[in-house]
TIPA-93749 format. One record per residue (C-alpha): x, y, z; residue number from 1; chain; residue in three letters. Coordinates in steps of 0.5 Angstrom, whole numbers, plus 500, padded with zeros to 3 digits. Layout:
% residues N
(r (X; Y; Z); NUM; A; ALA)
...
***
This chain:
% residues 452
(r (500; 500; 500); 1; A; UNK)
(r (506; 505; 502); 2; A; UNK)
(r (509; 503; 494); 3; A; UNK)
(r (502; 506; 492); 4; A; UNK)
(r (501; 512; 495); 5; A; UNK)
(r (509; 513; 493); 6; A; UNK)
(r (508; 511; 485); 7; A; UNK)
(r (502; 516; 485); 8; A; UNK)
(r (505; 522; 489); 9; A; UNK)
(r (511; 522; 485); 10; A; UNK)
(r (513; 528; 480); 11; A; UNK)
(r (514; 524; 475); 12; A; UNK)
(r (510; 526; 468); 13; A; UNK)
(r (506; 520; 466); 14; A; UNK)
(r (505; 520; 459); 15; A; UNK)
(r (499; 517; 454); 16; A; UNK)
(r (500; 512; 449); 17; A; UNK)
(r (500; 516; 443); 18; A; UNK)
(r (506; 522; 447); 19; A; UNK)
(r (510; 516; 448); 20; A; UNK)
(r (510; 514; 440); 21; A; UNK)
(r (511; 519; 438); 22; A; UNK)
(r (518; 521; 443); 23; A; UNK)
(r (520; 513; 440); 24; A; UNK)
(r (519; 515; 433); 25; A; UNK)
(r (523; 522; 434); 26; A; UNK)
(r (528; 518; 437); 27; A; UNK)
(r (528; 513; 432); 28; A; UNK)
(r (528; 518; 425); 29; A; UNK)
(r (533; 522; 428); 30; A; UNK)
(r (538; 517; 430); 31; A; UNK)
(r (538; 512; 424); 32; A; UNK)
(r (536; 517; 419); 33; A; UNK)
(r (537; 512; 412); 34; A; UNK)
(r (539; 507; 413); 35; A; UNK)
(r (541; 501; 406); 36; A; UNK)
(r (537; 495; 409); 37; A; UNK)
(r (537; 488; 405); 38; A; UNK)
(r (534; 481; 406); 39; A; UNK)
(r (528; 477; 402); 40; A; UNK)
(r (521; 480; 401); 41; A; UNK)
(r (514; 476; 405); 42; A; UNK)
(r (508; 478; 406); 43; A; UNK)
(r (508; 483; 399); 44; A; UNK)
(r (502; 487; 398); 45; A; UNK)
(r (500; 492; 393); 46; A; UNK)
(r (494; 496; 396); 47; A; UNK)
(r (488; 499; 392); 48; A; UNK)
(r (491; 506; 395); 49; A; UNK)
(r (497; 506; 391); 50; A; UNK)
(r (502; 504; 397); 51; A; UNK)
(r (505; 497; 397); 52; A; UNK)
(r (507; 493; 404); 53; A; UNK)
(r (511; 488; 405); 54; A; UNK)
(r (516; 485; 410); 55; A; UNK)
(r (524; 485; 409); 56; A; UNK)
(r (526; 479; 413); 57; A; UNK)
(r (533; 474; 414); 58; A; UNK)
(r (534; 468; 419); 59; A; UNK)
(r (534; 472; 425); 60; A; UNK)
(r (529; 478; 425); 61; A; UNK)
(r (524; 482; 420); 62; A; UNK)
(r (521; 489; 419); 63; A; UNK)
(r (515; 492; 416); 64; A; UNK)
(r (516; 496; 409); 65; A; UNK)
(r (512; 500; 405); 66; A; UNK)
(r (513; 505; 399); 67; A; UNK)
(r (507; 510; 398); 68; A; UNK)
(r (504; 511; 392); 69; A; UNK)
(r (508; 518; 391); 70; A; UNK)
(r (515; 515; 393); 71; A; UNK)
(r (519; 518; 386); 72; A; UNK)
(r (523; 511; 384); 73; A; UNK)
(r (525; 507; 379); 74; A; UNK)
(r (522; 501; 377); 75; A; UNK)
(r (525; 496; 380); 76; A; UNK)
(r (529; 491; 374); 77; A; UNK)
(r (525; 484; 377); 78; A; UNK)
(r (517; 483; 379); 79; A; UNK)
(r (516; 485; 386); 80; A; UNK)
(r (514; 478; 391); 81; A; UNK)
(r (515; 474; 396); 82; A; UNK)
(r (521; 471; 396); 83; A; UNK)
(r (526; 476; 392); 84; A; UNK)
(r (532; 479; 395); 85; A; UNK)
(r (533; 486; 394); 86; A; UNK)
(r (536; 492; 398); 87; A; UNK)
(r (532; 497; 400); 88; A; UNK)
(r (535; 504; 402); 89; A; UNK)
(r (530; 509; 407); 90; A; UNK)
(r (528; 513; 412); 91; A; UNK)
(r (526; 509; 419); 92; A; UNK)
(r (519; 511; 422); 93; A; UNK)
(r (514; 509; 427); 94; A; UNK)
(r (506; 507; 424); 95; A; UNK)
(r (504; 510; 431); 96; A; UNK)
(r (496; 507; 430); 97; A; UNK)
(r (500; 501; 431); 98; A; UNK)
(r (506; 503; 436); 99; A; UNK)
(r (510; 499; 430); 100; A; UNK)
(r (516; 501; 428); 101; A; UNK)
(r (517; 501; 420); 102; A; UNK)
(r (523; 502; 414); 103; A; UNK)
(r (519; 507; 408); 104; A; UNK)
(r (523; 506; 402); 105; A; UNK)
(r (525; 510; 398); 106; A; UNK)
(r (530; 506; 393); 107; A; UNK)
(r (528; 498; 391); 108; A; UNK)
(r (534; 494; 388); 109; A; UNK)
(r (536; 487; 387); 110; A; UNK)
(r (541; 484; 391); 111; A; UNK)
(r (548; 485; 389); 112; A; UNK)
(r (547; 491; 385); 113; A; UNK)
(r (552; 496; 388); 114; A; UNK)
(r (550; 500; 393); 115; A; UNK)
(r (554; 505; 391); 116; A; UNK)
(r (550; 506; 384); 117; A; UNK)
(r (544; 506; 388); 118; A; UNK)
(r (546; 512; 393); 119; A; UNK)
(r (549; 515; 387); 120; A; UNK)
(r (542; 515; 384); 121; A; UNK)
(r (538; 517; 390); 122; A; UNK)
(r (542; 524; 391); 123; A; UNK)
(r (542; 524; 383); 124; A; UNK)
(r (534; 525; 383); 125; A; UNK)
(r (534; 528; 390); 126; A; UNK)
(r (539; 534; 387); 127; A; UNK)
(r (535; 534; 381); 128; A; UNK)
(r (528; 535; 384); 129; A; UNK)
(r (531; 541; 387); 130; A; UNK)
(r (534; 544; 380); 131; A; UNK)
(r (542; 545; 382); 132; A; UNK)
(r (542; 542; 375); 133; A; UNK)
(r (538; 546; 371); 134; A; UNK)
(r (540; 549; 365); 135; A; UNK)
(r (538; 556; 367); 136; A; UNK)
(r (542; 556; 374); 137; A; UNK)
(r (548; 554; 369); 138; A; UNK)
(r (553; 561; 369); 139; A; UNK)
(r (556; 562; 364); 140; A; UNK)
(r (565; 562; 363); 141; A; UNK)
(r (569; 569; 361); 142; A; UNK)
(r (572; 568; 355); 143; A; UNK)
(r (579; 571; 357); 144; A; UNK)
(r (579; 569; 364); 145; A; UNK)
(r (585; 573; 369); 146; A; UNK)
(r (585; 568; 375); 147; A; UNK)
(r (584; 561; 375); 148; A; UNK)
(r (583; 557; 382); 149; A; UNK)
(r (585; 550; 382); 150; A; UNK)
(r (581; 544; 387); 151; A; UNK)
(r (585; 538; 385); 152; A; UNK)
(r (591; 533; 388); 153; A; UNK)
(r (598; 537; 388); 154; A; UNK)
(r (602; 530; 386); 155; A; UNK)
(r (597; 528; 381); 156; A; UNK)
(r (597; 527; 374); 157; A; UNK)
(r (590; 532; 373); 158; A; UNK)
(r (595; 537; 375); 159; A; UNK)
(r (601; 536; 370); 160; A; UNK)
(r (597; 536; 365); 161; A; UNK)
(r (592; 542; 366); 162; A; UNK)
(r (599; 546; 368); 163; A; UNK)
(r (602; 544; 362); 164; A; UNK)
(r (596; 546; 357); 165; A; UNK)
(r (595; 553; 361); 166; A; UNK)
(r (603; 555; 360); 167; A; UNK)
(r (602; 553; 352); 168; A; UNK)
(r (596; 556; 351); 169; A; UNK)
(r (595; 562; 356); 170; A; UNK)
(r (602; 564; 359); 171; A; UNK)
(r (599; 570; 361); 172; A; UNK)
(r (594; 566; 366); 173; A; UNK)
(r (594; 568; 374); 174; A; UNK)
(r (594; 560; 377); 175; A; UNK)
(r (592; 560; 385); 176; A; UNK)
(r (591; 551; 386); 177; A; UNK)
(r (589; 550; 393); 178; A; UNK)
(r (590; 543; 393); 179; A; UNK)
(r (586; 537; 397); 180; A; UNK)
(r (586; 529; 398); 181; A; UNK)
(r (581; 526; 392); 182; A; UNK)
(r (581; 520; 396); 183; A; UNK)
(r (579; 517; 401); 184; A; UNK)
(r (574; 518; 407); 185; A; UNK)
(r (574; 526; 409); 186; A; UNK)
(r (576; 528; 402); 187; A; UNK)
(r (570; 531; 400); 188; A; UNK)
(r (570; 536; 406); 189; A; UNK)
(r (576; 539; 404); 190; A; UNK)
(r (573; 539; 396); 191; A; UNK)
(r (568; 543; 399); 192; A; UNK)
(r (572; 548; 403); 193; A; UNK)
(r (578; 548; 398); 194; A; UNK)
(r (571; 551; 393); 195; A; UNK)
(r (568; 556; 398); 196; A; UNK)
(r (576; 559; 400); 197; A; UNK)
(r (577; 560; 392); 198; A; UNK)
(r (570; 562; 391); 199; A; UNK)
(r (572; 567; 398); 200; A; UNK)
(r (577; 573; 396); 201; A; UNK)
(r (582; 575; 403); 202; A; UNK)
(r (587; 579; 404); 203; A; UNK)
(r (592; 573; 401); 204; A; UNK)
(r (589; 573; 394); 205; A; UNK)
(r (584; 577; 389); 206; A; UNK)
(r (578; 574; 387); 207; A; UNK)
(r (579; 569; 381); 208; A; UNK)
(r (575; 568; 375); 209; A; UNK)
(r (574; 561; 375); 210; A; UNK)
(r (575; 554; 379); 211; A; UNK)
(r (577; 548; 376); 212; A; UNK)
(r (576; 541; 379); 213; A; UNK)
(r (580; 536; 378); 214; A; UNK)
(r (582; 529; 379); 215; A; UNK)
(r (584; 523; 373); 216; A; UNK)
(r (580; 517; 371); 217; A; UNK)
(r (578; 510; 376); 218; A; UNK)
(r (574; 506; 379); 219; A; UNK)
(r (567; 509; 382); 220; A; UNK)
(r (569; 508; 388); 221; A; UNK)
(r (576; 511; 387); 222; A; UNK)
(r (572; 518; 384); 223; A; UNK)
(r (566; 517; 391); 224; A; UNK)
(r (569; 523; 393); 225; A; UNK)
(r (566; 529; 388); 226; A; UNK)
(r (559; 525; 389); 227; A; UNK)
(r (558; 527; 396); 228; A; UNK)
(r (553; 532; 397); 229; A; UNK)
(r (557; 536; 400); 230; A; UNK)
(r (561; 537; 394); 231; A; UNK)
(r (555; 538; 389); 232; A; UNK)
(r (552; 544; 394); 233; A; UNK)
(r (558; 548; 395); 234; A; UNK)
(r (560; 548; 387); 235; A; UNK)
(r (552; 552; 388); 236; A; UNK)
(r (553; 556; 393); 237; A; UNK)
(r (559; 559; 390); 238; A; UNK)
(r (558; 565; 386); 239; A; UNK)
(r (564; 564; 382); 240; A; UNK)
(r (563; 559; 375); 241; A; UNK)
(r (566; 552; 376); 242; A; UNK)
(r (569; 547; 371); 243; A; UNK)
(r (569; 540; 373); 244; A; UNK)
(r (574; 536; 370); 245; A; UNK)
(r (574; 529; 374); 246; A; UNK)
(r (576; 522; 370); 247; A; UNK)
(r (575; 521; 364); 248; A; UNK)
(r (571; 521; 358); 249; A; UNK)
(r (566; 516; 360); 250; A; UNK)
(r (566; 517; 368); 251; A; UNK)
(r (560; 521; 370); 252; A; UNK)
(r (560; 524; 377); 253; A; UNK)
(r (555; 529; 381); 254; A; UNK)
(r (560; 534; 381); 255; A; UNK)
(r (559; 534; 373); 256; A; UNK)
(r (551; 535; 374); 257; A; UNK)
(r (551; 541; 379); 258; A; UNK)
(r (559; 545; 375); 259; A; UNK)
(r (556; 550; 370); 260; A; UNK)
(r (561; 546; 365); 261; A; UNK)
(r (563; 538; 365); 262; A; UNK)
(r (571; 537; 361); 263; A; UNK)
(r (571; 530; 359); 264; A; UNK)
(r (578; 531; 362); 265; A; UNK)
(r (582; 536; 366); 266; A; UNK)
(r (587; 537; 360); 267; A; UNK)
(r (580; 538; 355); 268; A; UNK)
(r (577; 543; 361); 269; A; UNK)
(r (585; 547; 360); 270; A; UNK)
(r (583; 548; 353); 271; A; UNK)
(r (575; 549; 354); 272; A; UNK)
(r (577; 555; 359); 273; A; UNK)
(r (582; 558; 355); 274; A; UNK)
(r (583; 561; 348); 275; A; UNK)
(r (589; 558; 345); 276; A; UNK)
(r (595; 565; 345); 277; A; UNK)
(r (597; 563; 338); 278; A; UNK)
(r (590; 563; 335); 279; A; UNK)
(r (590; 570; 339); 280; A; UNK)
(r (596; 573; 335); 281; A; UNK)
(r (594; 570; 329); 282; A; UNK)
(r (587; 573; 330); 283; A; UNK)
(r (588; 580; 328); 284; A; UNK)
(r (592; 579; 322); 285; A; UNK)
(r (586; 574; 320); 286; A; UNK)
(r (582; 580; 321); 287; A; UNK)
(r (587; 585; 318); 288; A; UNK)
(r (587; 582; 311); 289; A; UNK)
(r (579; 580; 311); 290; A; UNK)
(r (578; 588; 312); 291; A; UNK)
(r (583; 589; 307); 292; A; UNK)
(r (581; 585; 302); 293; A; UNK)
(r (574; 588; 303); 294; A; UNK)
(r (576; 595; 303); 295; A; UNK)
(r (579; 593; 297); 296; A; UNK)
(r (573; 591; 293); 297; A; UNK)
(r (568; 596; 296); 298; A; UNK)
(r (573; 601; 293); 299; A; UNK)
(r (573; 597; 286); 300; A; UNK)
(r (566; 597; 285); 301; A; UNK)
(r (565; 605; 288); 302; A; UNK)
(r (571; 606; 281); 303; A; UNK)
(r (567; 602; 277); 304; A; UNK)
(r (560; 605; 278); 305; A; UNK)
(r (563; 612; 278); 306; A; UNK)
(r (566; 611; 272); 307; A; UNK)
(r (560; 607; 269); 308; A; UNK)
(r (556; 615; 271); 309; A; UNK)
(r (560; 619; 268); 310; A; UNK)
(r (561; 616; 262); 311; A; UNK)
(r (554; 613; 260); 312; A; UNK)
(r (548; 616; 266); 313; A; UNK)
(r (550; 623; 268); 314; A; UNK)
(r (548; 628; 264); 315; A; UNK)
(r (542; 624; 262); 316; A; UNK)
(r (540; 624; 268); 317; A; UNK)
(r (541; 631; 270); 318; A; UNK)
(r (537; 633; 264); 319; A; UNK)
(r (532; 628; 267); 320; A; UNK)
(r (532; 631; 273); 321; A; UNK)
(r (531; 638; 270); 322; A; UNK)
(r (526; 636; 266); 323; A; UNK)
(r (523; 634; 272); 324; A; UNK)
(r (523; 640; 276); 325; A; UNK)
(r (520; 644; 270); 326; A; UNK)
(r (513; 640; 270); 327; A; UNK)
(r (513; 640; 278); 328; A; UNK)
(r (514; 647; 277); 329; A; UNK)
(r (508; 647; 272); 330; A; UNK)
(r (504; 644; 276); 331; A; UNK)
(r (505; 648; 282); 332; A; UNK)
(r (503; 654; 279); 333; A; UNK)
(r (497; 651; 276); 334; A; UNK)
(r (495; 649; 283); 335; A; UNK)
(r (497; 656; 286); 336; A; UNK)
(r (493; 660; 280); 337; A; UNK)
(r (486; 655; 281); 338; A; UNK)
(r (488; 656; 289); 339; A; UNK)
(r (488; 663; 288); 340; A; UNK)
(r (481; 663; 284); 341; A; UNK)
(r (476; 659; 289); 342; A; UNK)
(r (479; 664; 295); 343; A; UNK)
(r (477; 670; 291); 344; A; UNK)
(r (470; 667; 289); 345; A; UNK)
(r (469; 663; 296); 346; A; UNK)
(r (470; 671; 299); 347; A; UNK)
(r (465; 674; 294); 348; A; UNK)
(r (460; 670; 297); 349; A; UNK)
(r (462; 670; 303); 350; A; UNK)
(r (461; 678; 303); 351; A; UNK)
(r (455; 677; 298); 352; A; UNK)
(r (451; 673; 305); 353; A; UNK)
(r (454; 678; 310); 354; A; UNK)
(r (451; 684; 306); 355; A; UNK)
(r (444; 680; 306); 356; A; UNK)
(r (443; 678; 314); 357; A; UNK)
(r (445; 685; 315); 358; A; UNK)
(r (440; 687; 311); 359; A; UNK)
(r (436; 683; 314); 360; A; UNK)
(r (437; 685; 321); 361; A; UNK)
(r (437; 692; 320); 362; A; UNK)
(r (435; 697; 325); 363; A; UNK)
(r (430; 702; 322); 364; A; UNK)
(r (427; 695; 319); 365; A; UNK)
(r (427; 692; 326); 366; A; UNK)
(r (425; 698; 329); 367; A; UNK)
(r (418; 699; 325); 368; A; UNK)
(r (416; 692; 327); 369; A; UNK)
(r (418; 693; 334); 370; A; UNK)
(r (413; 700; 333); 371; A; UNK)
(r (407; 696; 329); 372; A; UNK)
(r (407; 691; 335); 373; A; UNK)
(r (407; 696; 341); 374; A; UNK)
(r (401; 699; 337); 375; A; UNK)
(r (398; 693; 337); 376; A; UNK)
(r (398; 691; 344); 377; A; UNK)
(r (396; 698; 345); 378; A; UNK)
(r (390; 698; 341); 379; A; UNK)
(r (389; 691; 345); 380; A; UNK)
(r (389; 694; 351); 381; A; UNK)
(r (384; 699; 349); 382; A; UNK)
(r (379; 695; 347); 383; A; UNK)
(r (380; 690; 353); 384; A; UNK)
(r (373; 692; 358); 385; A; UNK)
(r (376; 694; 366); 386; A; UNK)
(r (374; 688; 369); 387; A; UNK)
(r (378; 684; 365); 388; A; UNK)
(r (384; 688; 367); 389; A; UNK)
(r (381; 687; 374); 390; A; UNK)
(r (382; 681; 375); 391; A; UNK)
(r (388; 680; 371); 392; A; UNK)
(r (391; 685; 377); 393; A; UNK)
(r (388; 680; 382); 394; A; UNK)
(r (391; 675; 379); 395; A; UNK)
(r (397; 677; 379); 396; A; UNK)
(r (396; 680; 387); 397; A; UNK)
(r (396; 671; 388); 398; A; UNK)
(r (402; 668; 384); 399; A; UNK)
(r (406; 675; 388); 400; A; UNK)
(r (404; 672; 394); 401; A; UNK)
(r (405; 665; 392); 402; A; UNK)
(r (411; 666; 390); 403; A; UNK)
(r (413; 670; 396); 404; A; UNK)
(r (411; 665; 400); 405; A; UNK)
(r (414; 659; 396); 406; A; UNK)
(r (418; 663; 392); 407; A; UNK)
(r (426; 662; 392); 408; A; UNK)
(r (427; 668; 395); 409; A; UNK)
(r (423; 665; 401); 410; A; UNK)
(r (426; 659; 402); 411; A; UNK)
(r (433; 664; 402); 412; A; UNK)
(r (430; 668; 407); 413; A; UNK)
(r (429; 662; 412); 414; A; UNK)
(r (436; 661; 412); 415; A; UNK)
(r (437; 656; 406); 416; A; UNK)
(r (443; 659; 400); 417; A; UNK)
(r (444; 656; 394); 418; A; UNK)
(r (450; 655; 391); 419; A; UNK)
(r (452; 656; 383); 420; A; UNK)
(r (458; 654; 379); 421; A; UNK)
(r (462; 660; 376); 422; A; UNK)
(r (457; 659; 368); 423; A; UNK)
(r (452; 660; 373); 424; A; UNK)
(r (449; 653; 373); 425; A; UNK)
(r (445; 651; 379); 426; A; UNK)
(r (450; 645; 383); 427; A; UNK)
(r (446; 640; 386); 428; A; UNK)
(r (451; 634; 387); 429; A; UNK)
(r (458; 634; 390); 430; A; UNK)
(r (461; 630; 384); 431; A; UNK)
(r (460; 637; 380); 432; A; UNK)
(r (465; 640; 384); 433; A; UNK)
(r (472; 640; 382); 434; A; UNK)
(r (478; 642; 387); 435; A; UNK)
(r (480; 650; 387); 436; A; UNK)
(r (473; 651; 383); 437; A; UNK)
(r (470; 659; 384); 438; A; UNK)
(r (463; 657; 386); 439; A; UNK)
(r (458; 663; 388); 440; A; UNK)
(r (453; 662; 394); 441; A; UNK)
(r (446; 666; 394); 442; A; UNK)
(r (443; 668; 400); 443; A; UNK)
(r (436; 672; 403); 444; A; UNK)
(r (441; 678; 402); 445; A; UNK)
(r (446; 678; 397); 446; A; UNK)
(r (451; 674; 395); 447; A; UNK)
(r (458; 671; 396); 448; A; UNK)
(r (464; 667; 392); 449; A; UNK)
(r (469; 663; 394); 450; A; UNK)
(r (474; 657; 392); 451; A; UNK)
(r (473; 649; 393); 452; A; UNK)
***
């Protein structure tokens, strides 16, 4: 009874299940991470999700497999089934709905293959999925580099060979080799940083304009080195063109996918990277005399046509020429008289229709039917009997007094005002109104401007 009371009074947390699952499977992923795996496949099961599920399992143990459905890999060169032998290369993982632990498969290959090739096919893809071998990533090379950096062994042959080249094509060239191990266990970290110092200018050395990695031919095993990722992401980072120029011709590495040039040797990568001096120093003479010979044929053929001018064409062509000008001269005159005539007669008429409206608008004209119409009314108004005049004054009397009281003048008198644009327009909205707009304001009694 006292182990009880101790156990539940303890300041020990007390997980759930679903907690505890998931700290083993943080513990497991990040311990193991991928791991190459291999033994006989049991238990093979193609879901109708997509997934397949399977055991990997030997004389002794077994482990629980799966391949989802999205898993980008190539397909494998035997029938998947019970009972193949293959190796298998994954991420370890716990299902936590069944607290079981299992490997995800990222590469199925038959047994004995290589797990070489296979790793190199799984960085392969993974680099490519992230674009480090993209054509638009590529920079381009200088044409007549100053400085060149050199990532390769210092006793090698790959070196020889690019000296040897460089001296007899470029001897101007600046050459800065910063040599590292192409082999063996920790060599693809010196690459890397042996890249990054190149690519870094300092105190010792001016920036170069180019970096070369070199190594000679061998096995896959022999040239692992620059298929290291480290290798691959450091030839990216870098702001500097890179040439790879590892093995030979048919040994391809990650290095030559990511490098924004591959050389089929080191001594191919010296001559792609440089122009050859003597090229350069006949260049301009080849140059000289294709511009000589041009110029000379471009003066043949001016003496020529200036002969065949002067002997045939000239004072025909200046005799047409003026004979052109003449009849142009023609026709501009014709033109200008008739021009001249249909202003004179459009004028006469224009004068014809004036002096008729003033006529028609004369003052004593108007005058005499202004009179005419007075007197009529006046003869009108004569013969209207006084009642009629009465009522009319009443009339009157009650539209003034409507419109005293109606009118606009009385609405300003109870203290309303209207507002006019500066043409006089009544405003009535204040989407009519403008920024630094004259308006004028009406009031009962006056009226004021101003400015928007």
């Amino acid at each position: 009874m006292a182990f009880t009371d101790e156990l539940f009074t303890s300041s020990a947390k007390v997980l759930t299940v679903g907690e505890l699952t998931r700290a083993i499977r943080g513990s497991l992923e990040t311990k193991f991470g991928a791991v190459w795996v291999q033994g006989e496949i049991s238990n093979y099961k193609l879901h109708p999700s997509g997934h397949q599920y399977f055991t990997l399992k030997d004389q002794r143990a077994q482990i629980a497999c799966v391949i989802f459905r999205n898993t980008n890999m190539p397909r494998p060169r035997q029938p998947m089934g019970d009972g193949a032998q293959v190796q298998v290369h994954g991420n370890l993982s716990v299902f936590e709905a069944r607290g079981q632990y299992q490997l995800n498969v990222q590469i199925l290959q038959a047994r004995g293959l290589g797990a070489l090739q296979a790793r190199f096919e799984a960085l392969k893809r993974k680099l490519e999925a992230e674009g480090l071998f993209a054509a638009e990533r590529k920079r381009p090379l200088p044409r007549f580099p100053r400085r060149l950096g050199i990532v390769t062994s210092s006793s090698g042959a790959a070196i020889r060979d690019i000296l040897n080249v460089l001296q007899r094509r470029a001897p101007w060239l600046e050459i800065l080799i910063n040599p590292v191990r192409v082999q063996g266990s920790g060599a693809a970290a010196e690459i890397a940083v042996a890249i990054r110092e190149l690519a870094t200018p300092t105190p010792l050395w001016e920036p170069v304009d180019l970096i070369v990695v070199a190594r000679g031919g061998g096995s896959i095993e022999d040239l692992w080195e620059f298929n290291e990722e480290i290798v691959a992401r450091a030839i990216a980072d870098v702001s500097v063109p890179v040439v790879s120029a590892v093995g030979h011709e048919i040994d391809f590495t990650i290095c030559d996918f990511v490098a924004d040039l591959r050389a089929p040797t080191p001594s191919a990568a010296a001559e792609l990277i440089v122009p050859d001096a003597l090229d350069l120093r006949r260049r301009p003479q080849d140059l000289a005399g294709c511009l000589q010979k041009c110029l000379q044929n471009f003066l043949d053929q001016q003496r020529t046509r200036l002969r065949f001018l002067s002997e045939r064409t000239l004072a025909r062509e200046l005799f047409k020429r003026m004979r052109d000008a003449q009849q142009q001269l023609d026709l501009a005159r014709d033109s200008l008289g008739r021009h001249v005539v249909h202003r004179i007669d459009r004028g006469q008429r224009s004068l014809l229709h004036m002096a008729r409206a003033l006529q028609d608008r004369s003052p004593a004209r108007e005058l005499a039917l202004r009179r005419s119409r007075v007197t009529e009314i006046q003869r009108r108004l004569a013969s209207q009997p006084p009642r009629l005049v009465d009522q009319a004054k009443q009339r009157f009397l009650r539209v003034d007094a409507i419109l005293r009281v109606l009118g606009p003048d009385a609405t300003l008198r109870r203290g309303y005002s209207i507002t006019l644009d500066n043409a006089g327009n009544l405003i009535r909205s204040v989407k009519t109104v403008r920024p630094r707009m004259q308006i004028r304001t009406r009031l009962s009694d006056g009226e004021f401007e101003s400015i928007t």
